[in-house]
TORPA-4810 file (N, C-alpha, C, O; in nm, 3 decimals):
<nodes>
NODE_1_-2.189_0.015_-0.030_-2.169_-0.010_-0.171_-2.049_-0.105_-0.189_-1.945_-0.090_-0.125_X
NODE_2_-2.068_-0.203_-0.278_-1.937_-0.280_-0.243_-1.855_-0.268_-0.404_-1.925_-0.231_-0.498_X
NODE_3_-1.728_-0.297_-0.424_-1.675_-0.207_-0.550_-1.635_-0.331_-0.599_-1.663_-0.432_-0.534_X
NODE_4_-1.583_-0.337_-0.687_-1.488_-0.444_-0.779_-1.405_-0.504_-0.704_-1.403_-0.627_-0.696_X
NODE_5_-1.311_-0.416_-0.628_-1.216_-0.447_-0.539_-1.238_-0.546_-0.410_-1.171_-0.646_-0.383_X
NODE_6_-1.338_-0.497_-0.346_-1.417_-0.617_-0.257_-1.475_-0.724_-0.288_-1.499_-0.807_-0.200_X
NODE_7_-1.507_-0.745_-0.413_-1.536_-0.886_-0.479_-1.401_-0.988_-0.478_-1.382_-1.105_-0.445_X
NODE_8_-1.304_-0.859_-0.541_-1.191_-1.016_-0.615_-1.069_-1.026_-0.507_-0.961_-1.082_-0.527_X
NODE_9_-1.113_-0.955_-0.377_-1.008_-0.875_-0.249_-1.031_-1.041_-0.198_-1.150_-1.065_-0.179_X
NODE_10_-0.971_-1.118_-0.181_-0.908_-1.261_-0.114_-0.977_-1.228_0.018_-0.961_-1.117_0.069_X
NODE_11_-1.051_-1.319_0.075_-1.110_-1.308_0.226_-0.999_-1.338_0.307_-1.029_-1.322_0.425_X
NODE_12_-0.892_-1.372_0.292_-0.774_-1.424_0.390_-0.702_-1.286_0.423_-0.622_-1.290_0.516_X
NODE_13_-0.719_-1.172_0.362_-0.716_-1.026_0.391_-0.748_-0.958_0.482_-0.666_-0.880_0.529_X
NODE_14_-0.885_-0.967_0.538_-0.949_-0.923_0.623_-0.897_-0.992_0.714_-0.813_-0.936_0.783_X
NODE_15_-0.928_-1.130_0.742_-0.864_-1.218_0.846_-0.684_-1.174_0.892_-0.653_-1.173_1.011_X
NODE_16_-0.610_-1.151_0.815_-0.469_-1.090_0.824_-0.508_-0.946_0.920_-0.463_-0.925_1.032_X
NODE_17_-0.593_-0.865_0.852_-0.620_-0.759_0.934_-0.658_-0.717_1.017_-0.644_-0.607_1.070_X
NODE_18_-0.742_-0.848_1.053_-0.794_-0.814_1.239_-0.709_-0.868_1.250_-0.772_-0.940_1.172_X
NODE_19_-0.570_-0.940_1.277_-0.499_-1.026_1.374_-0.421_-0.968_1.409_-0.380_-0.986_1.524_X
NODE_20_-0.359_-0.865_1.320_-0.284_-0.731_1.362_-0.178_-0.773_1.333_-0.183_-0.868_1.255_X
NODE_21_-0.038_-0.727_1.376_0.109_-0.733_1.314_0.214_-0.894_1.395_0.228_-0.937_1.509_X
NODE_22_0.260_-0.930_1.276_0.296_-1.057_1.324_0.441_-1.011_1.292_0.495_-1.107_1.238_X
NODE_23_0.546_-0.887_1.303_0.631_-0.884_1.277_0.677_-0.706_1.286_0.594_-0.619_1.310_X
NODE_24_0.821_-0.680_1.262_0.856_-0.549_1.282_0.960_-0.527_1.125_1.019_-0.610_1.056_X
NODE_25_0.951_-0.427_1.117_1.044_-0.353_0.984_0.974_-0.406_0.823_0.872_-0.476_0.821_X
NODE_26_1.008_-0.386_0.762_0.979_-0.444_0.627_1.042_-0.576_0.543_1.011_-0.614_0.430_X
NODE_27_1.130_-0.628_0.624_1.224_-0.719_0.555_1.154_-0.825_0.489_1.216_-0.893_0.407_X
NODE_28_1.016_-0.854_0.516_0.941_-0.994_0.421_0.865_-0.935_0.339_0.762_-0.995_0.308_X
NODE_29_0.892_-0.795_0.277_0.852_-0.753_0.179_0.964_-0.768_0.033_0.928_-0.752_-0.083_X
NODE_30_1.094_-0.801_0.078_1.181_-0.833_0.010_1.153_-0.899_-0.078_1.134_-1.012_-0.031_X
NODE_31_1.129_-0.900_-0.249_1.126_-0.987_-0.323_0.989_-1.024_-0.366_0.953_-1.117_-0.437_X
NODE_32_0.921_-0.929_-0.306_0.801_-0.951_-0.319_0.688_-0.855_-0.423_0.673_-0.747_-0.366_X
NODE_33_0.636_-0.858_-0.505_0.555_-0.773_-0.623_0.451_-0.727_-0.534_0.494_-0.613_-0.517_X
NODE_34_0.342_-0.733_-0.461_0.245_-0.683_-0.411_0.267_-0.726_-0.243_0.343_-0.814_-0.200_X
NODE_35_0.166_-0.626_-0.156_0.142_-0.612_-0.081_0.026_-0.557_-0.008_-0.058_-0.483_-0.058_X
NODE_36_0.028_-0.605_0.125_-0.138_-0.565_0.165_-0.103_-0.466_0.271_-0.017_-0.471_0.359_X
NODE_37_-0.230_-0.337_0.228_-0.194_-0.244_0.330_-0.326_-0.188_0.358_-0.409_-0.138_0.282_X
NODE_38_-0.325_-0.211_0.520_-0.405_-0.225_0.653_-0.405_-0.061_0.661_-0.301_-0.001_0.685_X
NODE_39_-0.538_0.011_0.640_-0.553_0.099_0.670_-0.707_0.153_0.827_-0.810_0.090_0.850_X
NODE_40_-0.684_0.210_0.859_-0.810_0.198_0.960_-0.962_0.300_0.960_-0.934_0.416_0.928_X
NODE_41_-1.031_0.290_0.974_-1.145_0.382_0.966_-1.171_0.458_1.055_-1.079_0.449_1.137_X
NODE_42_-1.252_0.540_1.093_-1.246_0.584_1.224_-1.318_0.489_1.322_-1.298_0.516_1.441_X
NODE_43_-1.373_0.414_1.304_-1.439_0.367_1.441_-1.329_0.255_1.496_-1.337_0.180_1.593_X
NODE_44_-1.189_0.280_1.366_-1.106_0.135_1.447_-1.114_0.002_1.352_-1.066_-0.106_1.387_X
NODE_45_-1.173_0.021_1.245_-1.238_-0.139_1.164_-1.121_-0.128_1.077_-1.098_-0.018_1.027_X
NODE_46_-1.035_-0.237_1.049_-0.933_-0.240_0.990_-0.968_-0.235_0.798_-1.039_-0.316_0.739_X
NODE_47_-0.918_-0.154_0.754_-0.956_-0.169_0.564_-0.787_-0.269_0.465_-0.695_-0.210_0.408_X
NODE_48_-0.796_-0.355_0.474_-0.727_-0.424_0.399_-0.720_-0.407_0.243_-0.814_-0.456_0.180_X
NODE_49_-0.630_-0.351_0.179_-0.644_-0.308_0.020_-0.476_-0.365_-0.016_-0.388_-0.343_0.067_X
NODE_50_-0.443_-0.443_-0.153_-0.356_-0.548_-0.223_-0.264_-0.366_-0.279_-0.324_-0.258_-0.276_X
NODE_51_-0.165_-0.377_-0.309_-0.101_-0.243_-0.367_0.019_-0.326_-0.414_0.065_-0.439_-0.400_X
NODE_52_0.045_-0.216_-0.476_0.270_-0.217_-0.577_0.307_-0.097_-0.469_0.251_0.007_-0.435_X
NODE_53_0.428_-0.165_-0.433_0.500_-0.077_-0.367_0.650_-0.074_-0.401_0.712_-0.179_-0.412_X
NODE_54_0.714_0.056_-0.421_0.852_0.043_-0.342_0.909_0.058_-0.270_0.920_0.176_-0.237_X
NODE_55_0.981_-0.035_-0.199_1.079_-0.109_-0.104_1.199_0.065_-0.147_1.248_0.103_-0.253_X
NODE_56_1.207_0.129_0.003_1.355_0.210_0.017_1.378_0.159_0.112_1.330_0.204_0.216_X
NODE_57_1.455_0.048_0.113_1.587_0.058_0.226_1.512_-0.091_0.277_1.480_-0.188_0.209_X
NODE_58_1.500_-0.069_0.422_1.433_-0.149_0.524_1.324_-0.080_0.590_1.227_-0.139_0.638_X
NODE_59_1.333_-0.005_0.591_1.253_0.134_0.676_1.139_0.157_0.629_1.050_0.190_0.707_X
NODE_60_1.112_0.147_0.487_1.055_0.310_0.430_0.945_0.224_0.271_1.000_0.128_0.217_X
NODE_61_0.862_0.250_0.237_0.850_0.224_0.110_0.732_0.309_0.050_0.643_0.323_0.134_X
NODE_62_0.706_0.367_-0.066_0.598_0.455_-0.145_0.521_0.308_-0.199_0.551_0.190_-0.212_X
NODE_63_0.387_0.408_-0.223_0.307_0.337_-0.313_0.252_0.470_-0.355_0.240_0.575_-0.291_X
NODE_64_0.224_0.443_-0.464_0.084_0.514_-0.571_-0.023_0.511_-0.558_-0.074_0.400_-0.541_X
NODE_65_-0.117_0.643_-0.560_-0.228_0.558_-0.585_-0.350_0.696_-0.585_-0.308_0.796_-0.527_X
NODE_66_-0.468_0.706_-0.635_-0.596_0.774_-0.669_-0.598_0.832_-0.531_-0.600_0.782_-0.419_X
NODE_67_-0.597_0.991_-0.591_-0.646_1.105_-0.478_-0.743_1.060_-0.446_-0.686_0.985_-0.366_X
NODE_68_-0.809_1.044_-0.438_-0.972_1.043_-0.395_-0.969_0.899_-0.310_-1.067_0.881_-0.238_X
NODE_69_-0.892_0.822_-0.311_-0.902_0.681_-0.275_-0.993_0.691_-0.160_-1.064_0.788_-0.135_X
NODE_70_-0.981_0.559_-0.077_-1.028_0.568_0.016_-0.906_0.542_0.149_-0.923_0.578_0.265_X
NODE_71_-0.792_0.478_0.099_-0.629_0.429_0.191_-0.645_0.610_0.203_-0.644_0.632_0.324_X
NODE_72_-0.659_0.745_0.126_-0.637_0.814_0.135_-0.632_0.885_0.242_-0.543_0.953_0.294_X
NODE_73_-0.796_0.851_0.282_-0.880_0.971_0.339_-0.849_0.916_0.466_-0.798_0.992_0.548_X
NODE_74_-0.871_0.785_0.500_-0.819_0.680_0.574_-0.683_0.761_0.670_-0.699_0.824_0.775_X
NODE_75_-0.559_0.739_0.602_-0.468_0.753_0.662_-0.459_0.932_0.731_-0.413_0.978_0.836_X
NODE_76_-0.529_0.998_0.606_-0.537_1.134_0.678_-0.572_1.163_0.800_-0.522_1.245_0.878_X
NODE_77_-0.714_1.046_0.821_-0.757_1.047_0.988_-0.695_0.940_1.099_-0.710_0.963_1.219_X
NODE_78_-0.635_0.842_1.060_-0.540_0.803_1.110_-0.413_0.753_1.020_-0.433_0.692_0.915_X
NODE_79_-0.294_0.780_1.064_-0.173_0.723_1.036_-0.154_0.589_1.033_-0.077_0.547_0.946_X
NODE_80_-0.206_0.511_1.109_-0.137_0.374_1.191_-0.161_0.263_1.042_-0.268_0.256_0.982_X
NODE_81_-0.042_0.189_1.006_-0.099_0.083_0.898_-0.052_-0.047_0.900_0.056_-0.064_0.956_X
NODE_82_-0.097_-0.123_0.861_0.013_-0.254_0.869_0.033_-0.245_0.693_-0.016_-0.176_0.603_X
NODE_83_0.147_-0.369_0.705_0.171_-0.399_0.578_0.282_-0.505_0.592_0.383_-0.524_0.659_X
NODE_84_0.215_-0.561_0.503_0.309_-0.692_0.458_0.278_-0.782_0.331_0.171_-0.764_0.272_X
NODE_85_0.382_-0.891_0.283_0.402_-0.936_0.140_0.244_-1.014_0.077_0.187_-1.105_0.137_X
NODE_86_0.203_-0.964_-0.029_0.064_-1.064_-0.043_0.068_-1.094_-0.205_0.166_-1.068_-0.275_X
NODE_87_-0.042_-1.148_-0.250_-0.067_-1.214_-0.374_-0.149_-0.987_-0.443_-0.169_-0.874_-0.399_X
NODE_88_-0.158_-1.067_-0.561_-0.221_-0.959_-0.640_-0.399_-0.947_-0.555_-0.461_-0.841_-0.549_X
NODE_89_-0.431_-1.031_-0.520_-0.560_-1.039_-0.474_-0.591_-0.974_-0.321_-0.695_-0.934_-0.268_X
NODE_90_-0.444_-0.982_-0.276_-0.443_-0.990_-0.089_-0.415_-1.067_-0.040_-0.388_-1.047_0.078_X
NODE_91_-0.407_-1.153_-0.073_-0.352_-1.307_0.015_-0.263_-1.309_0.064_-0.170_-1.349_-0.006_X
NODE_92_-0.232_-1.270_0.205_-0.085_-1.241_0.263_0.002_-1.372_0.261_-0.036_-1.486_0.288_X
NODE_93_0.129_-1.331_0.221_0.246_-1.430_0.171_0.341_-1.399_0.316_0.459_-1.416_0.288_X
NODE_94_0.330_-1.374_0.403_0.330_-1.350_0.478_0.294_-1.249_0.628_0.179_-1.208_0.645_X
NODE_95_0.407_-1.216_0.729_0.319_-1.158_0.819_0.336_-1.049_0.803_0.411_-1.019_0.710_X
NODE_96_0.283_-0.951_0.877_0.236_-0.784_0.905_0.325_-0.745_0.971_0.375_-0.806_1.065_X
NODE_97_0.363_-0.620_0.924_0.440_-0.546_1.009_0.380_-0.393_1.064_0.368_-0.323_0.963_X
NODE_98_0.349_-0.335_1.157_0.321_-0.216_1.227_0.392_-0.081_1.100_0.497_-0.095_1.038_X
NODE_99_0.337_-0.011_1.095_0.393_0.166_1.041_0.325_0.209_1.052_0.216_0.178_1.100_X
NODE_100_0.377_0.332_0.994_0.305_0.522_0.995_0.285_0.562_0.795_0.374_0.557_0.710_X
NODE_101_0.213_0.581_0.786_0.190_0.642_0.651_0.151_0.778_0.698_0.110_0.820_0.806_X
NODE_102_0.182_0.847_0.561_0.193_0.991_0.553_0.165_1.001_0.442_0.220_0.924_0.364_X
NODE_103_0.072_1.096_0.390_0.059_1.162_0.200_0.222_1.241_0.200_0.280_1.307_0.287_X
NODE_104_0.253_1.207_0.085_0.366_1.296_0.017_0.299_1.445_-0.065_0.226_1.448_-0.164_X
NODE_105_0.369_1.594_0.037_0.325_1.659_-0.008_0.392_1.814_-0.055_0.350_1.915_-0.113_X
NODE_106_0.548_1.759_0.021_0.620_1.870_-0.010_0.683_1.867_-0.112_0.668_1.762_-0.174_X
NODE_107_0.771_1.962_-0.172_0.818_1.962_-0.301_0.948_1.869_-0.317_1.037_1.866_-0.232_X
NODE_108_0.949_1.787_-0.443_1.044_1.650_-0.455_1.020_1.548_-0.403_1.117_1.472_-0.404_X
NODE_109_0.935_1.511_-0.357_0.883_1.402_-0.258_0.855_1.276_-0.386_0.907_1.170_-0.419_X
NODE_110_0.731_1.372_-0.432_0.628_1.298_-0.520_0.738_1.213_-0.633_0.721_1.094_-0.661_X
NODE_111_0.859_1.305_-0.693_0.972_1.262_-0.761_1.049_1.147_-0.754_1.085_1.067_-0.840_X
NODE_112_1.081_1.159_-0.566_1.164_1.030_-0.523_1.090_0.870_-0.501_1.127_0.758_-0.539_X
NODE_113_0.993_0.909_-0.438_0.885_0.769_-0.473_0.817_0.775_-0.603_0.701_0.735_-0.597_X
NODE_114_0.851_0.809_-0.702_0.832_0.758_-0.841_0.930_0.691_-0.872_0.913_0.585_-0.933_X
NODE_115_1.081_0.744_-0.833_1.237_0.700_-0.898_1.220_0.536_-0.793_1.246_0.423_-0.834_X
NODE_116_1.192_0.557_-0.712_1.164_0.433_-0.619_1.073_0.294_-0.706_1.108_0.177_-0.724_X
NODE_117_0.959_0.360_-0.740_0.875_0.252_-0.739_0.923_0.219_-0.916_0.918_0.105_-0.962_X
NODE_118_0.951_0.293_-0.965_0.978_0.267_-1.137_1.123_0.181_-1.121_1.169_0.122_-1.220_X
NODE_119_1.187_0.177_-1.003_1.327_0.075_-1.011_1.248_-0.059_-0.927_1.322_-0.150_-0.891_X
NODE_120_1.128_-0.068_-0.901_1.061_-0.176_-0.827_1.031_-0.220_-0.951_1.077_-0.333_-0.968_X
NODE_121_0.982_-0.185_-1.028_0.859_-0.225_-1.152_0.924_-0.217_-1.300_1.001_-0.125_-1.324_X
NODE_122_0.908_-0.266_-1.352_0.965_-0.273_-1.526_0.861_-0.228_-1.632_0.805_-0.119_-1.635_X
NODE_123_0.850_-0.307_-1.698_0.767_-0.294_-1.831_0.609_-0.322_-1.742_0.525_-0.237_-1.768_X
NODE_124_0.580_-0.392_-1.677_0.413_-0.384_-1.633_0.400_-0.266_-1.570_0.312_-0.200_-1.625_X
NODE_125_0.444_-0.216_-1.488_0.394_-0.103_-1.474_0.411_0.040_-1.569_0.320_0.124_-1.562_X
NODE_126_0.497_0.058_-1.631_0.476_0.116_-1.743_0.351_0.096_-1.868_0.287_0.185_-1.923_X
NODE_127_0.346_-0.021_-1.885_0.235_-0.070_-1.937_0.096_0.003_-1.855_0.022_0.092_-1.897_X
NODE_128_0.093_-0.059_-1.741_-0.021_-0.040_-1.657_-0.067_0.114_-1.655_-0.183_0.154_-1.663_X
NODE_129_0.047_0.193_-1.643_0.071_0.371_-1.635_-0.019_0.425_-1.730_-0.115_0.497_-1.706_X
NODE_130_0.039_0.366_-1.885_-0.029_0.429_-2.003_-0.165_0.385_-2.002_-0.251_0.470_-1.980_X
NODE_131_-0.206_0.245_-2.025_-0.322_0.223_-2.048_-0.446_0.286_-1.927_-0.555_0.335_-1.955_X
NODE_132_-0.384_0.265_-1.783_-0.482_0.302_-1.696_-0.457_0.413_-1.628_-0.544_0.494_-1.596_X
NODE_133_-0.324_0.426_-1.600_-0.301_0.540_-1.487_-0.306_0.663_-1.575_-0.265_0.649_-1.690_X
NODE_134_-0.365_0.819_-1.524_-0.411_0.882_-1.560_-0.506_1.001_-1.594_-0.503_1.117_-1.635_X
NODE_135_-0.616_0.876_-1.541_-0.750_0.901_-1.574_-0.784_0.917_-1.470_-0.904_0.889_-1.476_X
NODE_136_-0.755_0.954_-1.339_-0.782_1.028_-1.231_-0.593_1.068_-1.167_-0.485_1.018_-1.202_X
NODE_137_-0.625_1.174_-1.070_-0.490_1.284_-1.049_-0.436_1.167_-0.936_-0.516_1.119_-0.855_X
NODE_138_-0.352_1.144_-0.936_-0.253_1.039_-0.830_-0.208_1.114_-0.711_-0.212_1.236_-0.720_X
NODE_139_-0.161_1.057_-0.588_-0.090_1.078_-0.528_0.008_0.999_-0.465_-0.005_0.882_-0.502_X
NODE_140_0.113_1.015_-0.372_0.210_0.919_-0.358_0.145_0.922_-0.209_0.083_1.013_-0.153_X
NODE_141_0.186_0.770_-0.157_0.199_0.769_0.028_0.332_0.730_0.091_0.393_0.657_0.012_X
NODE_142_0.399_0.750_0.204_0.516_0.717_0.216_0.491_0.589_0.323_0.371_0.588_0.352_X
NODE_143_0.530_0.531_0.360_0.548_0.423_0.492_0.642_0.380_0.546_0.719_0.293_0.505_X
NODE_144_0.646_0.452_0.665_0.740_0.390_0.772_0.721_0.305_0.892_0.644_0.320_0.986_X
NODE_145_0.837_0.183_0.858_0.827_0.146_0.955_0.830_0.117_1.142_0.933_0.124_1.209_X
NODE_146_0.726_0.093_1.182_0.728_0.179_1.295_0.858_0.080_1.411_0.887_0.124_1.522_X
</nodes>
């Protein structure tokens, strides 16, 4: 089934995602509004999906995003992700870096990558919150860099 997202998802995405990590830590995420994050399937086929993230530190950054997703279920069966700086579409603005994602699930977690990503984001994502976010139950992911 192919979704909305795979239509307007930049083919230079996929290509970023088989080539694998062209870099270590998060530092060319600096300054950057979106990002692409390399999740894997089980047979190993890399899933490339565009996200808002926030940047903690050098190390570390949350994103948001629909329980049900598919980055979800994804990372549950494997950890391993890339990520690095891209356009709203996917278009990597630069290279990949290797991490570990994890669902946020203990208590205060979900809190601190909100305080995170709401000092990433201003008025559009507030905007974005009310009108869309909502309408399905969220969860946070954490990412470290490996």
């Amino acid at each position: 089934m192919t979704t909305i997202y795979d239509r307007v998802r930049h083919p230079d995405s996929a290509t970023a995602a088989r080539a694998g990590a062209g870099t270590s830590g998060f530092a060319a995420l600096r300054g950057h509004k979106y990002a692409l994050l390399v999740t894997y399937r089980r047979s190993g086929e890399p899933v490339p999906t565009p996200i808002w993230f926030g940047l903690d530190g050098e190390q570390r950054l949350y994103v948001q995003t629909d329980a049900d997703a598919g980055k979800v279920k994804r990372l549950r069966a494997d950890p391993r992700v890339l990520i690095g700086p891209s356009d709203g579409r996917g278009k990597p603005r630069g290279p990949l870096a290797p991490g570990t994602g994890r669902l946020l699930e203990q208590p205060g977690e979900h809190e601190h990558a909100e305080a995170v990503l709401r000092s990433s984001y201003g008025l559009g994502r507030r905007l974005y919150e009310r009108l869309i976010g909502g309408r399905t139950p969220s969860t946070y992911l954490e990412v470290t860099a490996a």
